[in-house]
N, C-alpha and C positions, 0 to 999 in steps of 0.2 A: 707518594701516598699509596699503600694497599689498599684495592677493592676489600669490598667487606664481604666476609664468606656468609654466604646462606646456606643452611642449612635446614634443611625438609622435616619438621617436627611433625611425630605421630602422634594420631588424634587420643588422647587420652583417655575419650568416654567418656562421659555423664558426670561419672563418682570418681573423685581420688582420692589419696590422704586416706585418714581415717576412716570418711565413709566407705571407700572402695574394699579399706582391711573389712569392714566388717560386713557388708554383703559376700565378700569371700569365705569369710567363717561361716554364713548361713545358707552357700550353696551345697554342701551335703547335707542337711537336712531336707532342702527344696529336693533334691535327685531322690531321696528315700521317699520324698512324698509323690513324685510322679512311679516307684514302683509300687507304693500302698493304696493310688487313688485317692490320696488328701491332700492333693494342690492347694487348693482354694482355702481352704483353714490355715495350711500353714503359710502360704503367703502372708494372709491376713495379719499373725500372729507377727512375721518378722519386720511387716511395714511399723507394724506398734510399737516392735520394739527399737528400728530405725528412727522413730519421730520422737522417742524418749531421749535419744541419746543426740538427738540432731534434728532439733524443733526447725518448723518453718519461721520461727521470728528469728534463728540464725542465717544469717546471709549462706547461700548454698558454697558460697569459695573459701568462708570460716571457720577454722576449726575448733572444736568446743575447748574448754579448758579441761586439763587432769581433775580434778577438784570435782567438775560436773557431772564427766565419764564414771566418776567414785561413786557419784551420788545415786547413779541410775538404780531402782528400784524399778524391776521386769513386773512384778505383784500388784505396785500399789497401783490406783485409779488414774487414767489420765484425763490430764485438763483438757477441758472444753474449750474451741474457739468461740467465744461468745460474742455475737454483734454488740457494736456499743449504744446506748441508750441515748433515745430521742433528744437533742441542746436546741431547744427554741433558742433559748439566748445566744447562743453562741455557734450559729449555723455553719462557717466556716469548719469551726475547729470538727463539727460532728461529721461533716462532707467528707473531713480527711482522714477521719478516721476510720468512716464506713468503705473507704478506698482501699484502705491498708487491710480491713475486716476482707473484704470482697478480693483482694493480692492473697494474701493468705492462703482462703479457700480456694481457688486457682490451684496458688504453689502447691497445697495439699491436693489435689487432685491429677494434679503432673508428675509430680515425683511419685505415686505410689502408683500409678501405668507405667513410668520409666524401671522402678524395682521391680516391676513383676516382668518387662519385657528385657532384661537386664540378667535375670533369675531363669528366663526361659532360654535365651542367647549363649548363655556359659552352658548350660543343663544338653542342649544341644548341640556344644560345636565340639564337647567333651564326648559326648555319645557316639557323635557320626563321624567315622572316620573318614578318611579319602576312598572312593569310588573309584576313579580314574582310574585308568592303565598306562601304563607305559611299557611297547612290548620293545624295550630296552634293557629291561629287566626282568632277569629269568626267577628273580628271590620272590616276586610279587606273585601266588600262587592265581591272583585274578589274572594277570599276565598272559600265564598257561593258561587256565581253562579258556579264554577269550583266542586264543591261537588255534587253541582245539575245536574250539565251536564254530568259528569264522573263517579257516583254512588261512588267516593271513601268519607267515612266517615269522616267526622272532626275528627282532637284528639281530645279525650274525657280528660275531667279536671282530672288528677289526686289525690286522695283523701291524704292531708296532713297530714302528722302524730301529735298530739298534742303540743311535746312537740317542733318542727321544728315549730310552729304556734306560740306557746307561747314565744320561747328564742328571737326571733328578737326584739319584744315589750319589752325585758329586757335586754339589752345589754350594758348599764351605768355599772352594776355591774358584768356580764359576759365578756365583752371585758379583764377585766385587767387580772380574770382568764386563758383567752385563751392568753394574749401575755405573761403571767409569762410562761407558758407549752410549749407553744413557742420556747422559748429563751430556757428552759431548756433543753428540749428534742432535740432542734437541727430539729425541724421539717422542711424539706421542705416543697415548697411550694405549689406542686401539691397534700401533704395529710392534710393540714391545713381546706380544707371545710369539711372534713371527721373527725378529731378533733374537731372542731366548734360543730358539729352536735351529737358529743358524750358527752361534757359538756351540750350542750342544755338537750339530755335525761339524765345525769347523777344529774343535778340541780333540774330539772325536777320534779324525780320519789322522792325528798325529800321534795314534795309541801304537801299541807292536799287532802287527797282524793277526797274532794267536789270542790277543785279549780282545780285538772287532769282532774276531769269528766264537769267541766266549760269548760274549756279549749277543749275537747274533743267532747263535742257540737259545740262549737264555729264552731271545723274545719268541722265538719259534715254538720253545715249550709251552710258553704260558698260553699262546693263541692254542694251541691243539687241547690245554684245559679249558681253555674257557667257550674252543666249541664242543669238546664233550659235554660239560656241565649243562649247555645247550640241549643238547640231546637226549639230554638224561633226562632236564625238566618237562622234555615233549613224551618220552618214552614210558618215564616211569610211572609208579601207582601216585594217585590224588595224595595230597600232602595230609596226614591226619591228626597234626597237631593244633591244638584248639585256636591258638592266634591265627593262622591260614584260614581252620574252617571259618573266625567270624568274620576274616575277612571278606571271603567269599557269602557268607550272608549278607553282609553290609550291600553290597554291590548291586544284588540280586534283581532290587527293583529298579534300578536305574540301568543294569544291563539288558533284563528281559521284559520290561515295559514297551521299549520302544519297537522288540519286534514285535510284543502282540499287538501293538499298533498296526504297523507296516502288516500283520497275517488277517486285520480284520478289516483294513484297506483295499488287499489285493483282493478278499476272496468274500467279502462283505458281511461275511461270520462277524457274531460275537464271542469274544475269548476270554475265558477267565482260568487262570492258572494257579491251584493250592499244593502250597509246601507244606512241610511241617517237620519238626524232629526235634535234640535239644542244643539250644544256644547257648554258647561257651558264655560270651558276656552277661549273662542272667542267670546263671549259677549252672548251666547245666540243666533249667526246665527245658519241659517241651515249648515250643513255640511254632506259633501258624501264622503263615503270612497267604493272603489272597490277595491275585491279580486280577486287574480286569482292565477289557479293553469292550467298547461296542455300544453305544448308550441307545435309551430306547427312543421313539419319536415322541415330537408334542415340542412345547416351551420349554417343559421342563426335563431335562439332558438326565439321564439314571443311569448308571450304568447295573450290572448282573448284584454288585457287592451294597448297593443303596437299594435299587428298588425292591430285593429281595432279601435283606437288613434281617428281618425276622425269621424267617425260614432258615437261611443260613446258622443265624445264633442258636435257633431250637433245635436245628437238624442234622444240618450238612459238618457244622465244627461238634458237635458232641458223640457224632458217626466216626466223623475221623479223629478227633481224638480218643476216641477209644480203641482204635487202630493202631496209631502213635501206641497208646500205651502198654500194647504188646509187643513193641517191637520194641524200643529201650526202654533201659535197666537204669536206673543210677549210678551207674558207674564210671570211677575217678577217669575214664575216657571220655565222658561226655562232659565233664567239669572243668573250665579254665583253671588252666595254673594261676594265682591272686600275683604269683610276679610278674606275670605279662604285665608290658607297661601298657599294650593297646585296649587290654579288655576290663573290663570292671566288673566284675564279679558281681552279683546281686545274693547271693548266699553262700554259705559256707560249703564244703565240700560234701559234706554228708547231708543238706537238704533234698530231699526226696523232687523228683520231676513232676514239674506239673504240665501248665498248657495255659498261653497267652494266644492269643489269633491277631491277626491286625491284616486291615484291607485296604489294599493301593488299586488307586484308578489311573488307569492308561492316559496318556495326555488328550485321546479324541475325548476326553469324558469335561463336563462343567464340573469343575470340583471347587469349591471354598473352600478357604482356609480355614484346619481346626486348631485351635489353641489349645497348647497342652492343660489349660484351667479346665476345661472337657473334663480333665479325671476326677474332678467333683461331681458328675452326675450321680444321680442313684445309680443303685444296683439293677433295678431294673433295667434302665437304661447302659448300654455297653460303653465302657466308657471309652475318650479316644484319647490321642495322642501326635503330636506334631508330625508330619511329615519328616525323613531324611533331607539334609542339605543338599542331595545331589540328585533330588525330584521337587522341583520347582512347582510342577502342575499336578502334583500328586496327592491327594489326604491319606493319613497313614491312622486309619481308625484301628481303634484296639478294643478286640474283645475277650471273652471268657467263657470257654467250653463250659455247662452245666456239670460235665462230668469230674470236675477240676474240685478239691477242696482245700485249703489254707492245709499248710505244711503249718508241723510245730515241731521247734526245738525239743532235742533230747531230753531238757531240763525243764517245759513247759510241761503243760496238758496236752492230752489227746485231740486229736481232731473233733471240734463239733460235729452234734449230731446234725446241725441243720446244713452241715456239707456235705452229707454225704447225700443227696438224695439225687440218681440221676434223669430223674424226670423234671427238674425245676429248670426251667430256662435264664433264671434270672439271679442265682448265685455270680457272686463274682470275686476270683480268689485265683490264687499265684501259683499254688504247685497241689500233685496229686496228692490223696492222704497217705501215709504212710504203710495205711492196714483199713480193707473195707469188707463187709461181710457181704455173703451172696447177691448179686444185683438184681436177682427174681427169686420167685422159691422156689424152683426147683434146678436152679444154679447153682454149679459147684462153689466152694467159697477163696477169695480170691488167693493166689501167690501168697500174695507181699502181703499178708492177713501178719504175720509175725515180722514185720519189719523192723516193730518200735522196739528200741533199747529197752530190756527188762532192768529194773532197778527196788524192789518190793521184794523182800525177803520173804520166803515160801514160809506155809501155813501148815505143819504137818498134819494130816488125819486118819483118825483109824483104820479105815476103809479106803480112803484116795490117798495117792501120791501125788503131793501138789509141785510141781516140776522147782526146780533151784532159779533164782531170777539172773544169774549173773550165769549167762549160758553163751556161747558162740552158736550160730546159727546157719549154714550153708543158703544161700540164696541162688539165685537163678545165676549162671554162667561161673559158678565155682566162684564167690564172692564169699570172704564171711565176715562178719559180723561180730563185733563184741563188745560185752558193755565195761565201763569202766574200772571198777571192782574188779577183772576176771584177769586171768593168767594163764599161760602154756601151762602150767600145772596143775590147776585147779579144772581149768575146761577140760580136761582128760577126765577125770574121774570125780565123781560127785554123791554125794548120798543124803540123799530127803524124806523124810517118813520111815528110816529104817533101810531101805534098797540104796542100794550103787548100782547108778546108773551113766551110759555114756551119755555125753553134751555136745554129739552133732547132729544134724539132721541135716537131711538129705528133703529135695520136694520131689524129688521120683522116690519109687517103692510103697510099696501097700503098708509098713509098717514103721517105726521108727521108735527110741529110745531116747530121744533130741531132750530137753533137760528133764528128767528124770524117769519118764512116763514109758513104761514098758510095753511093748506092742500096741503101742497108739500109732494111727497115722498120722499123716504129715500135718491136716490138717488139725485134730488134735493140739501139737503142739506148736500152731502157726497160733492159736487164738488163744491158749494160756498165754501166749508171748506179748501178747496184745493185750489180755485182760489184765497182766501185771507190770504193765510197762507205767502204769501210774496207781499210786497210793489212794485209794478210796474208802479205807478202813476196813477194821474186822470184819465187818458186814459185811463189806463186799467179798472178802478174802473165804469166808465161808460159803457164800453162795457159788463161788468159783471151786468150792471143793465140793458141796452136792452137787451141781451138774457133774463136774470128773466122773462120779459116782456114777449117774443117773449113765453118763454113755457108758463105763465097762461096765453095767447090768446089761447093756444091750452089744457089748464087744464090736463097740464102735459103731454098728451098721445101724442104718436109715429104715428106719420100719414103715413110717409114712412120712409126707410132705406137710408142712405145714400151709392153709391156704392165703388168700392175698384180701379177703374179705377189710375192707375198710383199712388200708395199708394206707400211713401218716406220708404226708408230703412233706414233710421236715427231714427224717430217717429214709426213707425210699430203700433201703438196704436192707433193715429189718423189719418182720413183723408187727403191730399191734398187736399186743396181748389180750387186750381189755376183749376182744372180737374174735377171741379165742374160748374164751371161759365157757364154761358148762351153763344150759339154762338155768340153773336150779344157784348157780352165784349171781346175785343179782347185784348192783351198787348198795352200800347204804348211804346212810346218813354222815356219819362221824366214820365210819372205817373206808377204806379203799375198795374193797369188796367183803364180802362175808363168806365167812368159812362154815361149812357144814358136812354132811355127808351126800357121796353123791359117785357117779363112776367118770373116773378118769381115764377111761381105757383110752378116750379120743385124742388125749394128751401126751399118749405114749410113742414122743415123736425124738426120736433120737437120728443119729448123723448129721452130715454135713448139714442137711436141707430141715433139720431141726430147729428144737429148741435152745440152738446156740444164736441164731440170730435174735431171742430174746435176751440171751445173757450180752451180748454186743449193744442190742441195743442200752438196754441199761448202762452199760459203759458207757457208752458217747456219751448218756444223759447226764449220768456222773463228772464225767471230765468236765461237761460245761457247769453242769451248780458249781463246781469246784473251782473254775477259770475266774466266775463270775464273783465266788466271795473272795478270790486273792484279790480282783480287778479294784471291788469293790474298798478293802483294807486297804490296799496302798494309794488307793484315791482317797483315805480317810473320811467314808463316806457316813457320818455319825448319823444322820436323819432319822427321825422314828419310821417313816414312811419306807426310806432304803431297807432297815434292819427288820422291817416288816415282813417286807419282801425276799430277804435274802434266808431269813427262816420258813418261811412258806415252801419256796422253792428247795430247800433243801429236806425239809419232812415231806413232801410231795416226794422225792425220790428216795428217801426212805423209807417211807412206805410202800411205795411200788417192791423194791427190792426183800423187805421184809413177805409179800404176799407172796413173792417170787420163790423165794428161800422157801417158803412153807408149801407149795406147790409140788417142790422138788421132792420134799421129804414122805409126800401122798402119792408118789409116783412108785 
């Protein structure tokens, strides 16, 4: 009789079968919702539509039928468990039923903590790569830096002996020697690689001499590469391919945690350590990570990153990310490649850098565990995020620089106005804007003011040259830029209003010709590039040609400052206009303000530190009416109360715009 073979079955998990396929389909959504901060809804949404397709009165190990799978409707209403109704008569049957009512709600309350811990488990162990080191290997650039930091030496390549070099490459005609010796000899199996290794030298040493001392070169080579390659990984520059770099971020807190432990040990300091720059796996944003070691006295254990929570979010990350954000650029250096298998990309390669923060506590600290469901907090509040896999005692909270505002596609809207403002502590959003106007008034206005892809075909005028939309654009570090529409033939030479004009610009130089605007500076046509990178109508396309107007009557230069009186905490970037106007325009009743006669000398503010931060702001304000009646359409939002609203809000900005336009023309 054969013993019966056992074999060691892996534990399957909770879900298989069908339910398992379809919690798998709806973990890229779950990942999209831990980078958007709407965990909590979309779990919500997938457990509904798991218990549509796989009710709790189906036994959990049953699979539903085809037929039923067909039938699922995501839309319609779901049934209610309803307790069963009180049977005097028949108290048995009602006991048993109230048993199955009361299993039920159970089962339902089990299985939707097993999906959401299930949805965090896959979200996490895809995230967090391996930490560890092995300084066995010179490929693993955490390897190197961990050699470099700790003086301990790589293993060094071990030198092969000839004939362990040569038997592998001969193994057609060794294999049947070693299973005949095998079989005879009764060999186990833990001395068969030591057998192997004995026919290799015993086959070996009956070669001709000159093919042993072949062979024996051979192995001699390969160890003198494999300690160069050694050498080289100690020697040479930091690897600066984006798979390396995220490895090396990965790491970070579980390699430098446990000395700020051990340095706030020895020397009874408290230590806290902030990174920042941008992470290959999250498109290439900025990203902040804070250390801390050292917590304070009392019951309750705080370390630097909790007990000073608010100050840090108001302060210290909106200080150094604005830091970060002179130091990179977006550029395809700072962007994972999307074929790296280790990294995941969180945007496309052309999403603008923003700035994420996230604070780990040193193991002396009391830390609870945060659940990734945390990214449902308000905005106020910062939201978090789980811990890496390879910091056990660690909370890995996630915040958001106020300086940071929501990136938007080529093909969206402009960045709201209610992100740019960098005095709000409590924006919370993924990358920087793409184009922002002066951050005080008598700040220059920024770089990247022209970043966004123009796409809005020019408005010729008698008087302004309104620049061509489809222009290339020179950026910071010799980067350019182009929009879709455009060509090595057309970006040469262009003509709008009547001039030909070159389509590069430059941000150094006092002067510039960048899409079509003759002896304008850079900033000039950094914020045409900006005001036409979205369609807002004639209206606006007019009021973007009297300003042009209004600067070359003053040849670009800045005559006065505009002040900061009653400056909106939505915008923080621009001006208030309303707190600009003359006494003598007062509000009315039915119009926005009243036009009359009066002197505008006060108004006569041109340049950088001008009345362009009010043509900016009316942009933001536009892009968002504008965001909000697409949002509003494709929600199919028919309500008289919605449509009330969305015409309100949008004559509210036509009006502003029209008063603005008629401003320009008194000037």
């Amino acid at each position: 009789l054969c013993a019966p073979l056992i074999v060691a079955m892996v534990n399957p998990g909770g879900f298989i079968g069908l339910r398992k396929e379809f919690l798998d389909s709806q973990q890229a959504a779950y990942d999209a919702a831990m980078q958007e901060n709407d965990v909590a809804d979309v779990v919500a949404n997938i457990q509904r539509r798991y218990f549509k397709r796989f009710p709790v009165t189906l036994l959990h190990t049953q699979e539903p039928s085809p037929e039923h799978l067909a039938a699922v409707d995501d839309d319609a209403p779901d049934p209610e468990l309803i307790p069963p109704p009180q049977d005097d008569e028949n108290p048995e049957a009602y006991a048993r039923a109230r048993r199955v009512y009361e299993f039920q709600i159970e089962e339902l309350k089990m299985r939707k903590a097993q999906i959401k811990r299930r949805l965090q488990y896959v979200h996490n162990k895809s995230k967090n790569s391996k930490t560890s080191c092995d300084l066995t290997s010179v490929n693993d650039p955490m390897t190197v830096l961990t050699s470099k930091i700790t003086g301990m030496p790589l293993q060094r390549p071990r030198l092969r002996t000839a004939y362990n070099l040569w038997g592998p490459h001969h193994r057609a005609f060794i294999d049947p020697i070693f299973q005949e010796r095998v079989k005879e000899g009764k060999v186990p199996a833990s001395r068969q690689a030591a057998l192997r290794s004995a026919i290799y030298k015993e086959l070996f040493e009956k070669l001709p001499k000159e093919e042993r001392d072949e062979w024996a070169n051979r192995a001699e080579d390969e160890h003198r590469e494999a300690m160069a390659k050694v050498e080289k990984a100690l020697k040479s520059e930091p690897s600066s391919d984006p798979t390396d770099r995220q490895r090396i971020i990965n790491s970070i807190p579980g390699f430098v945690v446990p000395i700020l432990d051990l340095i706030a040990d020895h020397t009874g300091w408290k230590v806290s350590l902030f990174l920042g720059g941008p992470e290959p796996a999250d498109g290439g944003r900025l990203n902040m990570v804070g250390l801390h070691s050292g917590v304070t006295s009392g019951s309750i254990k705080m370390n630097y990153g909790r007990s000073e929570r608010t100050f840090i979010k108001d302060h210290l990350y909106g200080n150094f990310g604005k830091f970060l954000g002179k130091c990179y650029l977006a550029t395809p250096s700072n962007i994972s490649d999307s074929s790296a298998p280790s990294l995941a990309p969180a945007g496309p390669a052309t999403q603008p850098v923003g700035l994420e923060t996230s604070d780990i506590t040193g193991a002396a600290a009391s830390t609870p565990p945060l659940a990734p469901a945390s990214h449902a907090a308000s905005v106020a509040n910062c939201p978090s995020a789980a811990a890496p896999t390879h910091m056990p005692s660690s909370d890995y909270e996630q915040g958001t620089s106020s300086s940071a505002v929501r990136s938007t596609p080529e093909s969206a809207v402009a960045p709201s106005p209610n992100a740019a403002d960098d005095s709000s502590s409590t924006t919370a959003c993924r990358s920087m804007a793409t184009a922002t106007p002066p951050a005080v008034a008598d700040a220059t206005v920024n770089d990247s003011i022209g970043a966004a892809n123009s796409s809005i075909p020019a408005k010729d005028s008698s008087n302004a040259s309104i620049p061509a939309a489809n222009s290339s654009t020179t950026h910071k570090g010799g980067q350019k830029r182009k929009s879709k529409g455009d060509d090595s033939s057309s970006a040469k030479k262009r003509k709008t209003g009547g001039d030909s004009q070159s389509a590069s610009t430059s941000n150094t130089g006092s002067s510039s010709t960048s899409n079509g605007v003759a002896g304008a500076p850079a900033w000039v046509s950094k914020a045409l590039a900006l005001f036409r990178s979205t369609s807002l109508g004639p209206e606006w396309d007019e009021l973007v040609a009297s300003w042009l107007r209004f600067e070359q009557t003053t040849e670009y230069k800045g005559v006065s400052k505009l002040g900061n009186q009653n400056r909106p905490a939505a915008v923080g970037d621009w001006i208030q206009r309303a707190s600009l106007q003359p006494a003598w325009r007062l509000d009315g009743a039915t119009d926005l303000l009243r036009r009359g006669e009066g002197d505008w000398t006060h108004l006569q503010c041109s340049g950088v530190n001008g009345l362009l931060s009010i043509v900016a702001g009316l942009f933001f304000w536009g892009c968002e009416v504008q965001l909000i009646t697409a949002t509003s359409k494709s929600k199919s939002l028919k309500s008289a109360k919605s449509s009330k609203a969305l015409k309100s809000a949008k004559s509210e900005w036509m009006q502003s715009l029209e008063d603005v336009s008629y401003v320009f023309t008194q000037l």
